[in-house]
C-alpha angles and dihedrals in degrees: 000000000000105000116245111259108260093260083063095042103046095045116115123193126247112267116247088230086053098063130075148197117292101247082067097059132340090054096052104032088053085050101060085048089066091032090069117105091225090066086057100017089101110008098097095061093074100032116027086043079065118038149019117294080236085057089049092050101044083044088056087044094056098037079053094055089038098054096041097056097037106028105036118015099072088043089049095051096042087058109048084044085062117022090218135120125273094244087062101042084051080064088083100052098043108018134262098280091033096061082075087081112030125057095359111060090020089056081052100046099044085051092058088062088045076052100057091040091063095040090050091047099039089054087036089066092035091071101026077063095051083058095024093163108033095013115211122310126246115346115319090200100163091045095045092053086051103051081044091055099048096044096050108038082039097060092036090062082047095040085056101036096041125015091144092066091047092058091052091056097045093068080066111036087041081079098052099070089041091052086047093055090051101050090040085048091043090045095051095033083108093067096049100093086050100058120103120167109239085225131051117210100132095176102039094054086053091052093045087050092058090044084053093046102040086049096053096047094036093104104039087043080065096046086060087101083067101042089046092056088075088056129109100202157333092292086057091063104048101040087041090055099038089049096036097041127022088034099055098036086061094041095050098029087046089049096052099046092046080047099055092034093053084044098054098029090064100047099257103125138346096224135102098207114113080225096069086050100056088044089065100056091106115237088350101071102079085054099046086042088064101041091051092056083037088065089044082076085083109061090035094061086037100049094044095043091049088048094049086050098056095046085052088046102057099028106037102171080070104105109245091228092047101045082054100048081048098053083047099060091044097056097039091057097058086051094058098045106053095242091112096054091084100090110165092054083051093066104033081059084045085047091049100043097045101019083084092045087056096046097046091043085055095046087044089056096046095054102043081060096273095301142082110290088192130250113314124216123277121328115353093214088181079072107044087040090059095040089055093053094038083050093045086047091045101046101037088092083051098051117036119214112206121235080046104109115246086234090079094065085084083062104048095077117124101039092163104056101047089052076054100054085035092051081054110037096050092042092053089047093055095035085056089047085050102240091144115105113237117274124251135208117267096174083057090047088047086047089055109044079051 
């Protein structure tokens, strides 16, 4: 029998004294997650412009249940089964030497772009506070790459000397951005009745929500897996992710739309942006404008530490310190440059890469009996196969192939979602035709190594 790469093998599973209920640590860490303005900042331009603040809601409502019960339930199961990391549960669904790839150096690849996109918005606000009311004039480019710079390769150095601290500061700055939505959605509440989208597309702005939504939690749908093996039992996951997830995506989401509706309704600004609404609070924005770049600090420690940690994971002769200062650069350069302010096709890229892992993860659970069936040799094909064809189905609305008609783009919400049901449904057809390798023992590898 082919023995299990080292990152298998020297895998141990998560202690049952060392988890807790999940109130202590699955429910708030999912929260600040949602909490974070990156996550709003941009979502009421193609939905509200296009539909009632009721249609938005109801649309959150459903993107929170959704992603509850197809991105995060079987992860978080399978975690908590197992009490194991999500890049060796992912062993299972794309082989032992397979799960190199996916959902190891993809996880950390795709977390150097969450990292650009805290570092862009955190220095974004930075200088919209230091011109609250009339923010800066023209384009202040220079300023803009240095305050970049610092913020990223700082809290990189931080992210990799201290994360602990870090996660002793997020359970309070996780509330600062919530406190802000409420007073921005409280300050503009007048405005709400007044407001009527210039467009009606009803449907198409509910499809495009849950797009918005599914893209952004793709990923830590995914790192359920991590968050599940804290978790007791079965009542831990789903009260963690009901609680952590479909509460505060309604409750962000929800704050933001009745913010930039109140905004527009009573004639404040034109703009869908959160930002123009903040900037309408009156002598408080400045000030909202840095603590809200001040609780970026968060995400951007966590994703560039997590991406650090894969890449350490699953090439270990990279030096720790250098895989971070390169994640870093990276990052930072897609900050500077603008490329990382373009948020919903983010997230509709994020939706496409992880939205088939998801989906093949889900259909690998369900037929090993809904639980881990353990790593499998070599490369699983049934599920790159399915992840090719969920990501092909998932980015074709981000990348448009000419000779396809315009008219389609209405169809291609959401994205997400349909890289999700493909990533099943072909994993489950080639699993059936038995295109899966046999599965190996990781509890004899572990033995061994011992």
């Amino acid at each position: 029998m082919p023995a299990l790469p080292d990152y298998l093998s020297a895998s141990q599973p998560n202690a049952a004294a060392n988890r807790a209920a999940w109130f202590k640590n699955t429910a708030p860490a999912y929260a600040g997650i949602f909490v974070w303005v990156a996550f709003y900042l941009q979502m009421a331009g193609p939905t509200l412009s296009e539909s009632s603040v009721a249609v938005c809601l109801l649309a959150l409502l459903a993107a929170g249940l959704l992603s509850f019960a197809l991105f995060y339930y079987v992860p978080g199961m399978l975690g908590m089964q197992t009490g194991r990391p999500l890049y060796v549960v992912g062993s299972s669904t794309f082989g032992a030497r397979g799960g190199y790839l996916m959902p190891g150096l993809l996880m950390g690849a795709l977390q150097i772009g969450w990292f650009s996109v805290g570092t862009y918005v955190a220095t974004d606000f930075i200088l919209k506070g230091l011109d609250s009311q009339h923010w800066l004039s023209g384009e202040p480019r220079l300023l803009f790459t240095v305050i970049c710079a610092a913020w990223g390769f700082g809290f990189a150095w931080v992210a990799m000397k201290g994360i602990r601290h870090i996660a002793r500061i997020a359970h309070v700055l996780d509330w600062v951005p919530l406190v802000m939505l409420i007073l921005v959605a409280w300050a503009m509440r007048h405005g709400v009745a007044a407001y009527h989208a210039p467009r009606v597309r009803p449907l198409h702005a509910f499809a495009v929500m849950l797009e918005i939504v599914f893209g952004f939690f793709a990923t830590a749908g995914a790192a359920g897996v991590d968050f599940g093996m804290n978790s007791r039992h079965r009542s831990d996951v789903v009260w963690g992710g009901l609680v952590g997830i479909t509460l505060p995506i309604v409750v962000a989401g929800g704050l933001c739309i009745f913010a930039v509706a109140g905004a527009i309704g009573s004639g404040a600004t034109t703009h869908y942006n959160f930002s123009h609404a903040i900037a309408h609070v009156g002598a408080l924005s400045g000030i909202m404008f840095f603590l809200f770049a001040l609780a970026c600090m968060v995400p951007t420690c966590f994703t560039v530490f997590i991406s650090s940690n894969s890449f350490g994971t699953m090439l270990p002769k990279i030096p720790r310190p250098v895989s971070t200062f390169v994640a870093a650069a990276v990052g930072v350069t897609l900050a500077a440059t603008g490329a990382s302010n373009h948020l919903v096709t983010f997230f509709q890229i994020v939706g496409a890469s992880f939205g088939p892992i998801c989906g093949a993860m889900a259909a690998d659970y369900l037929l090993a009996g809904c639980k881990w069936s353990g790593p499998r040799q070599g490369i699983n094909w049934a599920g790159y196969l399915a992840w090719a064809v969920g990501f092909i189905v998932g980015i074709i609305g981000v990348v448009h192939v000419p000779g396809i008609p315009v008219r389609l783009a209405a169809l291609d919400v959401p994205a997400t979602l349909y890289s999700f049901i493909a990533g099943f449904a072909v994993y489950g057809i080639l699993a059936k035709a038995g295109l899966r390798p046999p599965v190996e023992s990781l509890e004899a590898a572990t033995q061994a190594r011992v």
